[in-house]
PDB file of N, CA, C and O in Angstrom:
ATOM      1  N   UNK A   1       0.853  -1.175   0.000  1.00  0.00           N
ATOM      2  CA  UNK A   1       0.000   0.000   0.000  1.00  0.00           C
ATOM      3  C   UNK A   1       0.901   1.241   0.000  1.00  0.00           C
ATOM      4  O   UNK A   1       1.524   1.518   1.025  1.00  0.00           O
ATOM      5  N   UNK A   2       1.001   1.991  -1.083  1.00  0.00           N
ATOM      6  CA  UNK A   2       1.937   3.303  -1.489  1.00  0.00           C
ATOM      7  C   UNK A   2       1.160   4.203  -0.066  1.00  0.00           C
ATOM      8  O   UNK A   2       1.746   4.793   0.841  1.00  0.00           O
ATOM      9  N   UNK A   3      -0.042   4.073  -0.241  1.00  0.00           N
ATOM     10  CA  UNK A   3       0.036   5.898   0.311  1.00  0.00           C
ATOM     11  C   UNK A   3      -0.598   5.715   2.128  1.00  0.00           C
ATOM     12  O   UNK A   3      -1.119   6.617   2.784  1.00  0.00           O
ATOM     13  N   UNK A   4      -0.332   4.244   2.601  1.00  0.00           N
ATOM     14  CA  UNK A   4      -0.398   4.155   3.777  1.00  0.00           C
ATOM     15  C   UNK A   4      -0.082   5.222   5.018  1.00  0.00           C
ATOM     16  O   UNK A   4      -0.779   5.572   5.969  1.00  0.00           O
ATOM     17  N   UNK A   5       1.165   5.563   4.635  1.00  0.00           N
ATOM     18  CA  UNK A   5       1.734   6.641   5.525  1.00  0.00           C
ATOM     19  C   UNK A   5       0.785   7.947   5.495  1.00  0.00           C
ATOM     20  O   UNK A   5       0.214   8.315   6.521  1.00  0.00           O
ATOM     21  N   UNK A   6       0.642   8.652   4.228  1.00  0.00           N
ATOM     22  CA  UNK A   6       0.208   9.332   4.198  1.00  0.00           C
ATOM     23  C   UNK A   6      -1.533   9.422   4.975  1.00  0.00           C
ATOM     24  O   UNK A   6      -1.844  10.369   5.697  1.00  0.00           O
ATOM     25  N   UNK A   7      -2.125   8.715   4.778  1.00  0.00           N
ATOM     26  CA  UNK A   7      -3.415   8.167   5.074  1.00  0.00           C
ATOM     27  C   UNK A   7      -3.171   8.298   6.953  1.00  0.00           C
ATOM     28  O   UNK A   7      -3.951   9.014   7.581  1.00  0.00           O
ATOM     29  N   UNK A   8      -2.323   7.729   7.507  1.00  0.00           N
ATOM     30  CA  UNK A   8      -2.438   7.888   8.846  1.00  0.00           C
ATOM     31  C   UNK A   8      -2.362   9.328   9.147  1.00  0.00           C
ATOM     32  O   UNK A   8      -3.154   9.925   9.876  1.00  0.00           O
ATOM     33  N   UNK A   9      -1.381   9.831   8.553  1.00  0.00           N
ATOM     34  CA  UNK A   9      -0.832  11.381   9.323  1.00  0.00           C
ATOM     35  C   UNK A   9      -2.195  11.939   9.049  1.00  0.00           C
ATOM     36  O   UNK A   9      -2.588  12.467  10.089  1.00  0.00           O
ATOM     37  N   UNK A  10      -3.314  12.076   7.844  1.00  0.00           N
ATOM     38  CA  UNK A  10      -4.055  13.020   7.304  1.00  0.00           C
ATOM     39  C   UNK A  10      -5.243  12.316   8.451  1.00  0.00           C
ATOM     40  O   UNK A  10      -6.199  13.034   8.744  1.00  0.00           O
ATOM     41  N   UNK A  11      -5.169  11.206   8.946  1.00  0.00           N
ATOM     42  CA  UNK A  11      -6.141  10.840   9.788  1.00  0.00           C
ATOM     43  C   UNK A  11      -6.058  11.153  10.960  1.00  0.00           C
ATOM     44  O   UNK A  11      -7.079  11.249  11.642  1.00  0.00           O
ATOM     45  N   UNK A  12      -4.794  11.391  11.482  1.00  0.00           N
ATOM     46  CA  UNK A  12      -4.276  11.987  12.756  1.00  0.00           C
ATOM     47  C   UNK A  12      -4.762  13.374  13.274  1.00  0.00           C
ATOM     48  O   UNK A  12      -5.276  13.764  14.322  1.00  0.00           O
ATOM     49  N   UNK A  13      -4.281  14.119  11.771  1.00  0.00           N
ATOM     50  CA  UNK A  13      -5.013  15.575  11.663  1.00  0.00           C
ATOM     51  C   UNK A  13      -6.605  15.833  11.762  1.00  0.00           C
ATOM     52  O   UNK A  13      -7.204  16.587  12.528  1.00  0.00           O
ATOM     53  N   UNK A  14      -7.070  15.044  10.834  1.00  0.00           N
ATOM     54  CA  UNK A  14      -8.413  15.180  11.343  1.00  0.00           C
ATOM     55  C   UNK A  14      -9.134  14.430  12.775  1.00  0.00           C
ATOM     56  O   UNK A  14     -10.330  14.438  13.069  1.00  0.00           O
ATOM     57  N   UNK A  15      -8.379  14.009  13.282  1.00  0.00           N
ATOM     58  CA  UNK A  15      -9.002  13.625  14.665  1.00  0.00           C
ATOM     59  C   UNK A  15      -8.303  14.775  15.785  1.00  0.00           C
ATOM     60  O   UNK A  15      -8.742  14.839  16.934  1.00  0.00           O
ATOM     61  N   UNK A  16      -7.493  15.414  15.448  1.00  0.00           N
ATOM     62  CA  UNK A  16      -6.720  16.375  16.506  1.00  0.00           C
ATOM     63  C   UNK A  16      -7.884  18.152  15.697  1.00  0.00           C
ATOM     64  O   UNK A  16      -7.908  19.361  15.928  1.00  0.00           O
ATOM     65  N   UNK A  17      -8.423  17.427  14.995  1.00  0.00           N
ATOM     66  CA  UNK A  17      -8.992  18.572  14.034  1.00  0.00           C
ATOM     67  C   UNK A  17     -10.440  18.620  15.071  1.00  0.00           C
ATOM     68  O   UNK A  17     -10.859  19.491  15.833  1.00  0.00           O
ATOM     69  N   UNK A  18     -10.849  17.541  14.775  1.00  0.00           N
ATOM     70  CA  UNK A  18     -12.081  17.772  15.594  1.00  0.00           C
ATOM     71  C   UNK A  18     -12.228  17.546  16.937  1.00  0.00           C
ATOM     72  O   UNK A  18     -13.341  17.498  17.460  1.00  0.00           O
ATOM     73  N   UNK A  19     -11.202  17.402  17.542  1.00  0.00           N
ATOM     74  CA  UNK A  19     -10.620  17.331  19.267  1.00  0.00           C
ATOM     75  C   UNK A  19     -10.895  18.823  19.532  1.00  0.00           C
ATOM     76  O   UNK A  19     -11.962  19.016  20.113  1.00  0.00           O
ATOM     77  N   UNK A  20     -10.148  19.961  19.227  1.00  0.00           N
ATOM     78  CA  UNK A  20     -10.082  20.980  18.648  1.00  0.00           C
ATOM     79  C   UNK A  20     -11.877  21.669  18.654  1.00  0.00           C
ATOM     80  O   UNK A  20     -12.653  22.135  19.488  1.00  0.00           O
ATOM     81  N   UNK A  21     -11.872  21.428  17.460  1.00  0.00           N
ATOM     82  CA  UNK A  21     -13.378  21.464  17.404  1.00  0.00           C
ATOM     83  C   UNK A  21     -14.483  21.769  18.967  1.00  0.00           C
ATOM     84  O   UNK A  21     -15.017  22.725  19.529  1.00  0.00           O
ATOM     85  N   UNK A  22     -14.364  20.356  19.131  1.00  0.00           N
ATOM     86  CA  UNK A  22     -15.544  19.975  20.556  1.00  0.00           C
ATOM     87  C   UNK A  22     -14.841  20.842  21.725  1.00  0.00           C
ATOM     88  O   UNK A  22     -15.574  21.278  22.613  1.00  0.00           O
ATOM     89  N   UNK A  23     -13.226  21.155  21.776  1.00  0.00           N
ATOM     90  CA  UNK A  23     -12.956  21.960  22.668  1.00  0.00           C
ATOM     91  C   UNK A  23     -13.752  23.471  22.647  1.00  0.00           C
ATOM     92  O   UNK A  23     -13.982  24.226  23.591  1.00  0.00           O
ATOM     93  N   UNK A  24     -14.043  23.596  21.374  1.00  0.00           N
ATOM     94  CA  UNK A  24     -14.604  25.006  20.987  1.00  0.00           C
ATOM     95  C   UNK A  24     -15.862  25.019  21.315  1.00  0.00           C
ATOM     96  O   UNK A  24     -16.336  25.974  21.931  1.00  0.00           O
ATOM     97  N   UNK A  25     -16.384  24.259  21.054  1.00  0.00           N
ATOM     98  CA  UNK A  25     -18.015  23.979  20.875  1.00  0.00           C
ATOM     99  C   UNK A  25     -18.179  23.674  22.857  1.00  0.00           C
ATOM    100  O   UNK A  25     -18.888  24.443  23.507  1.00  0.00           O
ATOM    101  N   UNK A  26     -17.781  23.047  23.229  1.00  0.00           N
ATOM    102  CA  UNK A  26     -18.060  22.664  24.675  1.00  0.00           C
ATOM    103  C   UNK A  26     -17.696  23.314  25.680  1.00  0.00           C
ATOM    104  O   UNK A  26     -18.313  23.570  26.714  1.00  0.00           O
ATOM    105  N   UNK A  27     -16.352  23.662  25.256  1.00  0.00           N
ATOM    106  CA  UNK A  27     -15.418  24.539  26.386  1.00  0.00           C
ATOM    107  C   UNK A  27     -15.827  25.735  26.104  1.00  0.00           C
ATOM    108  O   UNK A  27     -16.236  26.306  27.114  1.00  0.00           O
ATOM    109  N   UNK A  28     -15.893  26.384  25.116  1.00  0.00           N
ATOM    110  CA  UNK A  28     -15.547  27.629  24.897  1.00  0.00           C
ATOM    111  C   UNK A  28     -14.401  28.107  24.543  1.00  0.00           C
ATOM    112  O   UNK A  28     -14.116  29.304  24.542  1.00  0.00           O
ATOM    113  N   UNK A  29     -13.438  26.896  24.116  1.00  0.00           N
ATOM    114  CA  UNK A  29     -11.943  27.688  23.974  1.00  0.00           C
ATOM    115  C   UNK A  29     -12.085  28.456  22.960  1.00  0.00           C
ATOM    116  O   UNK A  29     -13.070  28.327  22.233  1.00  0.00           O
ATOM    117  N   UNK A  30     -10.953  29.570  22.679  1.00  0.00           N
ATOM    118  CA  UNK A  30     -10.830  30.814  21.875  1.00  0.00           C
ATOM    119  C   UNK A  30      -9.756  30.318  21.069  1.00  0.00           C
ATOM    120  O   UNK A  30      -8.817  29.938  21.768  1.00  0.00           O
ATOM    121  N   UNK A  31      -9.508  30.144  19.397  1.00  0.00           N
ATOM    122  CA  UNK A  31      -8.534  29.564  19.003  1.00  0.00           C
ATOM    123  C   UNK A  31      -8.094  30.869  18.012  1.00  0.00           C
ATOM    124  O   UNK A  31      -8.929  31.209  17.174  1.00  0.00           O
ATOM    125  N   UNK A  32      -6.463  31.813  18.093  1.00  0.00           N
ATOM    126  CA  UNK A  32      -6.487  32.661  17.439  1.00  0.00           C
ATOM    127  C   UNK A  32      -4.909  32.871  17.271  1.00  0.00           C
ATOM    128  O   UNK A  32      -4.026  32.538  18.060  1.00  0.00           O
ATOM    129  N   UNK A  33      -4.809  33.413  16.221  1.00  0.00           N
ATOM    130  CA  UNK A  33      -3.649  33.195  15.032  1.00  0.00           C
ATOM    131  C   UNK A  33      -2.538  33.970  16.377  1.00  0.00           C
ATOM    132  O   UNK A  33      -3.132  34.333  17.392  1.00  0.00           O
ATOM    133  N   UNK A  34      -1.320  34.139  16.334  1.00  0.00           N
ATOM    134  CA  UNK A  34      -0.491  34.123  17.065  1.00  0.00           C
ATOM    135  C   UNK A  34       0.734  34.843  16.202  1.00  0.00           C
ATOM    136  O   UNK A  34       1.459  33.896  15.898  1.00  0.00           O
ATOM    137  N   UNK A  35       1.207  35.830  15.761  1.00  0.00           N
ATOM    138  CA  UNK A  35       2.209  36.478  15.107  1.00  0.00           C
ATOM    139  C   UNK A  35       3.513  36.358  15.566  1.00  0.00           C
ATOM    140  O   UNK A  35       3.913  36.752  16.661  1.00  0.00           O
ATOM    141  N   UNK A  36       4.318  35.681  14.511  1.00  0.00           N
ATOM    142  CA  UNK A  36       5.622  35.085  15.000  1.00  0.00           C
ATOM    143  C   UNK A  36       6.498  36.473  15.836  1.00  0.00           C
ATOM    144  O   UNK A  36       6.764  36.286  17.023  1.00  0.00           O
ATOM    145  N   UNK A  37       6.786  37.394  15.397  1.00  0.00           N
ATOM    146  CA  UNK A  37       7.192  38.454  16.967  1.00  0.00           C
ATOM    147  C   UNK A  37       6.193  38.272  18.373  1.00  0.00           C
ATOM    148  O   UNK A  37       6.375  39.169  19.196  1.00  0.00           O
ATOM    149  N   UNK A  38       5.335  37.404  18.693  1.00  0.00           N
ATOM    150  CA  UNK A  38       4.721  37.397  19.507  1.00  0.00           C
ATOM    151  C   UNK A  38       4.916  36.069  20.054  1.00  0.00           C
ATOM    152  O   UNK A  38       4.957  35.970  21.281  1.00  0.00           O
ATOM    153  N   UNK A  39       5.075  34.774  19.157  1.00  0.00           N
ATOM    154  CA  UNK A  39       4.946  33.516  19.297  1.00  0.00           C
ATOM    155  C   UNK A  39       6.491  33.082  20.117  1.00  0.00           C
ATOM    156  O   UNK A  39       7.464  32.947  19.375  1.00  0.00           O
ATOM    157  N   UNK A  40       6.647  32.919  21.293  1.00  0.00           N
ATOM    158  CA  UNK A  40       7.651  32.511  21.941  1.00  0.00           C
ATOM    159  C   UNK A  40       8.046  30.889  21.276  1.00  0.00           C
ATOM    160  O   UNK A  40       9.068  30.643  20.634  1.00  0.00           O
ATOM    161  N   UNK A  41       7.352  30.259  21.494  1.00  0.00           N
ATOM    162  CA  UNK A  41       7.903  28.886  20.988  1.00  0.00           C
ATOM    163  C   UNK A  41       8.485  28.683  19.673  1.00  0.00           C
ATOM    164  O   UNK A  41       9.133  27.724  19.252  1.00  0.00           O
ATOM    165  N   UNK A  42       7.939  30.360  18.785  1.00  0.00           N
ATOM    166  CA  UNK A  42       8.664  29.700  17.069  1.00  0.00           C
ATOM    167  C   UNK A  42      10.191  29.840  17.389  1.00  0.00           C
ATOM    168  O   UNK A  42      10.988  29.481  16.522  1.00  0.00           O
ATOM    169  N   UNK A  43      10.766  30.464  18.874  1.00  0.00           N
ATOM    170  CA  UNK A  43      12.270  29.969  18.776  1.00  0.00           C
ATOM    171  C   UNK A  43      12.600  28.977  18.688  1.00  0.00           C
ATOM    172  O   UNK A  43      13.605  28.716  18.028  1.00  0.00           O
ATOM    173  N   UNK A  44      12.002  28.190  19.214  1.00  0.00           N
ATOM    174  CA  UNK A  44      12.185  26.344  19.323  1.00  0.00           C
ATOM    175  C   UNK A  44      12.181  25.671  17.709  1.00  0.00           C
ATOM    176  O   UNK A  44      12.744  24.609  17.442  1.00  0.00           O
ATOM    177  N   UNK A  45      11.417  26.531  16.684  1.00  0.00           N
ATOM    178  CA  UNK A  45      10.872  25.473  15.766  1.00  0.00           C
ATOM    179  C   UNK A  45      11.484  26.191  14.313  1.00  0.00           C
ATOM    180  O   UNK A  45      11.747  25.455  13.362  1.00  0.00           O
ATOM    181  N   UNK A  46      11.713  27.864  14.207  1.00  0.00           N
ATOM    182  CA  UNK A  46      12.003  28.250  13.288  1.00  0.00           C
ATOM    183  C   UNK A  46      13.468  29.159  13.399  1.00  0.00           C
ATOM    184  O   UNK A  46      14.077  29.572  14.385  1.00  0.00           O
ATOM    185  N   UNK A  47      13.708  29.259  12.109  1.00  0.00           N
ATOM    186  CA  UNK A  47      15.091  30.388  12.115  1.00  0.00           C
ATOM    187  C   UNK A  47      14.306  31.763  12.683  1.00  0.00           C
ATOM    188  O   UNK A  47      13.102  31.964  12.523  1.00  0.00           O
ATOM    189  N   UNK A  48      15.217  32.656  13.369  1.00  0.00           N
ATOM    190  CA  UNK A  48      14.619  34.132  13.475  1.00  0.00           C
ATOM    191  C   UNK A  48      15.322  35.143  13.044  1.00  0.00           C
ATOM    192  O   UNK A  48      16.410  34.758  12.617  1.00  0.00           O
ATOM    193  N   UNK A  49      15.170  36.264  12.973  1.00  0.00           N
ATOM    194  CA  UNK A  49      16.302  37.038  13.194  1.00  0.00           C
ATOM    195  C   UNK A  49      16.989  37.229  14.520  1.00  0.00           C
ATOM    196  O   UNK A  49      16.666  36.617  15.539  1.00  0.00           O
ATOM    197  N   UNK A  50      18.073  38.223  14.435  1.00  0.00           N
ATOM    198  CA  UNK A  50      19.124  37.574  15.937  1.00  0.00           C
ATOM    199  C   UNK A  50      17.942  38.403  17.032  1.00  0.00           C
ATOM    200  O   UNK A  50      17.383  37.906  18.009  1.00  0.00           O
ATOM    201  N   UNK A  51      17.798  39.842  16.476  1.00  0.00           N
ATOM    202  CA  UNK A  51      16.841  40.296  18.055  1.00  0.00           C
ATOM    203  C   UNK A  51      15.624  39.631  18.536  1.00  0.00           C
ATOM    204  O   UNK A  51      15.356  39.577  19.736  1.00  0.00           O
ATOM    205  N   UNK A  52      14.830  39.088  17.553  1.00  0.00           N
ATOM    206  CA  UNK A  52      13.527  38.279  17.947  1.00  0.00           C
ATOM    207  C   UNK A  52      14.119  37.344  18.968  1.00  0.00           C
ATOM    208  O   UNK A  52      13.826  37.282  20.162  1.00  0.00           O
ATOM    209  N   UNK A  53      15.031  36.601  18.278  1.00  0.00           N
ATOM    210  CA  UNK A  53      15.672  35.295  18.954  1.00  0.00           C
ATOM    211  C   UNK A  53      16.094  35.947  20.350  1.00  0.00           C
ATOM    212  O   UNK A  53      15.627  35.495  21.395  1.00  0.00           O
ATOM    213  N   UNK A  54      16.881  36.893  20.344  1.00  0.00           N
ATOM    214  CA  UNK A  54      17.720  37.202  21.935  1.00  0.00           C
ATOM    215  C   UNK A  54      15.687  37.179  22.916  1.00  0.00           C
ATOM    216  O   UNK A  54      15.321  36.443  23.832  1.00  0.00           O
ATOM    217  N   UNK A  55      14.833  38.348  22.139  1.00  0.00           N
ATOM    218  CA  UNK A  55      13.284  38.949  22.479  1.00  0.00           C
ATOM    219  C   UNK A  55      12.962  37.484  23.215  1.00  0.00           C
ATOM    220  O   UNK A  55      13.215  37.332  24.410  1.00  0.00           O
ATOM    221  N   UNK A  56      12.436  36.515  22.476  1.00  0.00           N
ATOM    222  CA  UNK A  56      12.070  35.546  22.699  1.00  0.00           C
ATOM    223  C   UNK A  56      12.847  34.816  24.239  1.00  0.00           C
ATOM    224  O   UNK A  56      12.331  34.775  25.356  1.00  0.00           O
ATOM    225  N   UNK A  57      13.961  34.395  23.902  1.00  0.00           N
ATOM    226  CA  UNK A  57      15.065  33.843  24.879  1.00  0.00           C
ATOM    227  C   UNK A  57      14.884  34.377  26.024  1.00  0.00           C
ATOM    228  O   UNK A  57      14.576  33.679  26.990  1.00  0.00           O
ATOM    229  N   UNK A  58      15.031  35.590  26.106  1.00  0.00           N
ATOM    230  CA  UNK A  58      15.378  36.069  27.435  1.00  0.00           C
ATOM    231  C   UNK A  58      13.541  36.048  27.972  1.00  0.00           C
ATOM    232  O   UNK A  58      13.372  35.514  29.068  1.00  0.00           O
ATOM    233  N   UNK A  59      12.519  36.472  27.411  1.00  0.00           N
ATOM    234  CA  UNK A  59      11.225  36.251  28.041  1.00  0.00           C
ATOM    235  C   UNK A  59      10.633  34.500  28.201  1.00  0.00           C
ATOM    236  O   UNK A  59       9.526  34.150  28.611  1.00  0.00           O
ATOM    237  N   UNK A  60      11.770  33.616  27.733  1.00  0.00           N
ATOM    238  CA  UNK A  60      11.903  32.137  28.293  1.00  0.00           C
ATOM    239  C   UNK A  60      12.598  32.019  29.828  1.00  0.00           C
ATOM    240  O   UNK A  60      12.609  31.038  30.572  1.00  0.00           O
ATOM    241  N   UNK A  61      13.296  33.645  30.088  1.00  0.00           N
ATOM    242  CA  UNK A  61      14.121  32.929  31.307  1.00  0.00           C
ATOM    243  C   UNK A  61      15.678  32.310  30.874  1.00  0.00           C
ATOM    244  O   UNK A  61      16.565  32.074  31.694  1.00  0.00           O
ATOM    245  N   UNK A  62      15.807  32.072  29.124  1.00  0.00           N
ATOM    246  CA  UNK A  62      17.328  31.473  28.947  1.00  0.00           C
ATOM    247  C   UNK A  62      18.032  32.274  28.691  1.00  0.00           C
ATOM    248  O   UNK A  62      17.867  33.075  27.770  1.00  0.00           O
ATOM    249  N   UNK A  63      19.246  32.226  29.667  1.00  0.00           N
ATOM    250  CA  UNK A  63      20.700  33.158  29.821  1.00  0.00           C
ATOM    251  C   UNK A  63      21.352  32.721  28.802  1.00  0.00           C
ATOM    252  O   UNK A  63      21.489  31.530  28.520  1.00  0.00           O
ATOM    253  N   UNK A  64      22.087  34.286  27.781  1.00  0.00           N
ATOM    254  CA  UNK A  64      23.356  33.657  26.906  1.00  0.00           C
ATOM    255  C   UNK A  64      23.960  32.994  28.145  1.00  0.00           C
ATOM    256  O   UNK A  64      23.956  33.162  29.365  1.00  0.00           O
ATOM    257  N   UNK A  65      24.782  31.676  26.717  1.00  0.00           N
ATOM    258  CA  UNK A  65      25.767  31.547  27.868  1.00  0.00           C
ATOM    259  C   UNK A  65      27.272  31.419  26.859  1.00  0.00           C
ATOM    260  O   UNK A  65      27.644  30.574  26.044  1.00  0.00           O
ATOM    261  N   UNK A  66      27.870  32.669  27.364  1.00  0.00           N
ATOM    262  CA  UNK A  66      29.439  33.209  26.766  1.00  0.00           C
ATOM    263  C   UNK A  66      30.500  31.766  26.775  1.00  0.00           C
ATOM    264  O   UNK A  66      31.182  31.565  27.780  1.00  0.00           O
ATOM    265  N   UNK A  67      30.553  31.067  25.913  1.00  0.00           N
ATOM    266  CA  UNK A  67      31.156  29.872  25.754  1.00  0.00           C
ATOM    267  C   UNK A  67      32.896  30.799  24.973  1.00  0.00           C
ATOM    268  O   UNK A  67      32.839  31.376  23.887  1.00  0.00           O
ATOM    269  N   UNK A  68      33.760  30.753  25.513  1.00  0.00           N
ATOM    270  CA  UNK A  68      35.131  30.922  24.305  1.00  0.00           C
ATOM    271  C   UNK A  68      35.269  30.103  23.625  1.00  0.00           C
ATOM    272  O   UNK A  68      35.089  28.958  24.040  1.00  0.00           O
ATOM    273  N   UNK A  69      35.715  30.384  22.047  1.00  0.00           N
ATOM    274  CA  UNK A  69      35.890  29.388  21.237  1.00  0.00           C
ATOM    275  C   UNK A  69      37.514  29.757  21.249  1.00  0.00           C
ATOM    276  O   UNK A  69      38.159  30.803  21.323  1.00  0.00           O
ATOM    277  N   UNK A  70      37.901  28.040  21.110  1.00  0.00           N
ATOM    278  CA  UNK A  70      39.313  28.394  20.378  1.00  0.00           C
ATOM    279  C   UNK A  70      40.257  29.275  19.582  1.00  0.00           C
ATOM    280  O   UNK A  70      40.795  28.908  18.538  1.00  0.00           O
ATOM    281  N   UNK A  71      40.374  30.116  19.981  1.00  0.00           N
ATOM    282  CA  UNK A  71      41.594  30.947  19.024  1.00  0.00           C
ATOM    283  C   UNK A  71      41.063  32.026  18.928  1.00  0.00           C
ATOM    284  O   UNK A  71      41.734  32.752  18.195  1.00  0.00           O
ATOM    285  N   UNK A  72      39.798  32.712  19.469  1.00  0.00           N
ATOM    286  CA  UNK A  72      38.778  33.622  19.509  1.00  0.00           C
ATOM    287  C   UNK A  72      38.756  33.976  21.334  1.00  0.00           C
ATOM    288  O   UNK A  72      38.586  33.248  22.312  1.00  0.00           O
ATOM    289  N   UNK A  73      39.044  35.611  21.151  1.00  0.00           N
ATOM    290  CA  UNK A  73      38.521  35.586  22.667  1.00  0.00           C
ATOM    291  C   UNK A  73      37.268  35.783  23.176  1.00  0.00           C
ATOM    292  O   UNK A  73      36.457  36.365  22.456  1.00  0.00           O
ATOM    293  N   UNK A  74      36.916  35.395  24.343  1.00  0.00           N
ATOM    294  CA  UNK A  74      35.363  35.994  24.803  1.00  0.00           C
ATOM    295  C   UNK A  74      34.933  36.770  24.666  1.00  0.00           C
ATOM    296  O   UNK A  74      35.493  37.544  23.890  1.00  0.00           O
ATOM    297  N   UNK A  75      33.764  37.160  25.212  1.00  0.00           N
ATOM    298  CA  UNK A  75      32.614  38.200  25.025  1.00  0.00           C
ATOM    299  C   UNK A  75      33.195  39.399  26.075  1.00  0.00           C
ATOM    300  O   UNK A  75      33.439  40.571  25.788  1.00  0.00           O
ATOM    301  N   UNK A  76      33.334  38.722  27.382  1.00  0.00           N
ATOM    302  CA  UNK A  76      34.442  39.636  28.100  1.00  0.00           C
ATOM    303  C   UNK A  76      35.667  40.210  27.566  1.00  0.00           C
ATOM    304  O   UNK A  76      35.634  41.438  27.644  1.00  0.00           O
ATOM    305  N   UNK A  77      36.686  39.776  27.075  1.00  0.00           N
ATOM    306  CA  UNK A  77      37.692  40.129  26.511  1.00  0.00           C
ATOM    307  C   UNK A  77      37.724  41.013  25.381  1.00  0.00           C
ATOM    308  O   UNK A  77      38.455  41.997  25.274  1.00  0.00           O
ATOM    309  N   UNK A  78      36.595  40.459  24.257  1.00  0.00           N
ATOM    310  CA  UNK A  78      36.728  41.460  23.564  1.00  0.00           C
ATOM    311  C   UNK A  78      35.729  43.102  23.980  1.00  0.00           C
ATOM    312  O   UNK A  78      35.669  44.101  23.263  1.00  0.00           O
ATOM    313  N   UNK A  79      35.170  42.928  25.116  1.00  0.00           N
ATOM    314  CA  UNK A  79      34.582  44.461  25.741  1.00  0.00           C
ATOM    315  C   UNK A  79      35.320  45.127  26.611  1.00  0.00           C
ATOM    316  O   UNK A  79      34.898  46.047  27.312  1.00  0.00           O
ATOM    317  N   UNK A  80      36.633  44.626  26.604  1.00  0.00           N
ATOM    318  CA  UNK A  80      37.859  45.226  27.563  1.00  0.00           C
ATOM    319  C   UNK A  80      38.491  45.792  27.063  1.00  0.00           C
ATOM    320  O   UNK A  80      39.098  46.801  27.425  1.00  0.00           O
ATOM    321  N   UNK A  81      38.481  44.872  25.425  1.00  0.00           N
ATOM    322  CA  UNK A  81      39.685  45.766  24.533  1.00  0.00           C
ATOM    323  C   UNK A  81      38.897  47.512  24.032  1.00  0.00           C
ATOM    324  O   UNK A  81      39.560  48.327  23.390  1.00  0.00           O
TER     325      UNK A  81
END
């Protein structure tokens, strides 16, 4: 069966589709679009630019963390020079 795979994932979706759904219809949940400068998790999933990325990071709570690379000085070092 060629398109087996495919057939599960599109069945997956529509059952997480109408999960979704009855949450709306029963709960009342509010389901609404989310703008990637706003979306904290698209750090996890997409490229950003560098300030979104730092934006994002630091309203996660995650500290750069100033690693030296070989033959390169630190972040300290080079703000001394």
């Amino acid at each position: 069966m060629q398109h087996a795979g495919k057939h599960r994932r599109t069945k997956q979706l529509r059952i997480k589709d109408l999960k979704i759904r009855e949450y709306v219809t029963v709960n009342g949940l509010i389901v609404k679009d989310v703008a990637t400068k706003d979306n904290v998790a698209d750090t996890l999933t997409k490229p950003l630019p560098v300030e979104l990325f730092r934006r994002h990071r630091a309203s996660l709570g995650i500290q750069e963390l100033d690693l030296a690379v070989e033959g390169k000085p630190d972040k300290r070092e080079r703000e001394a020079e």
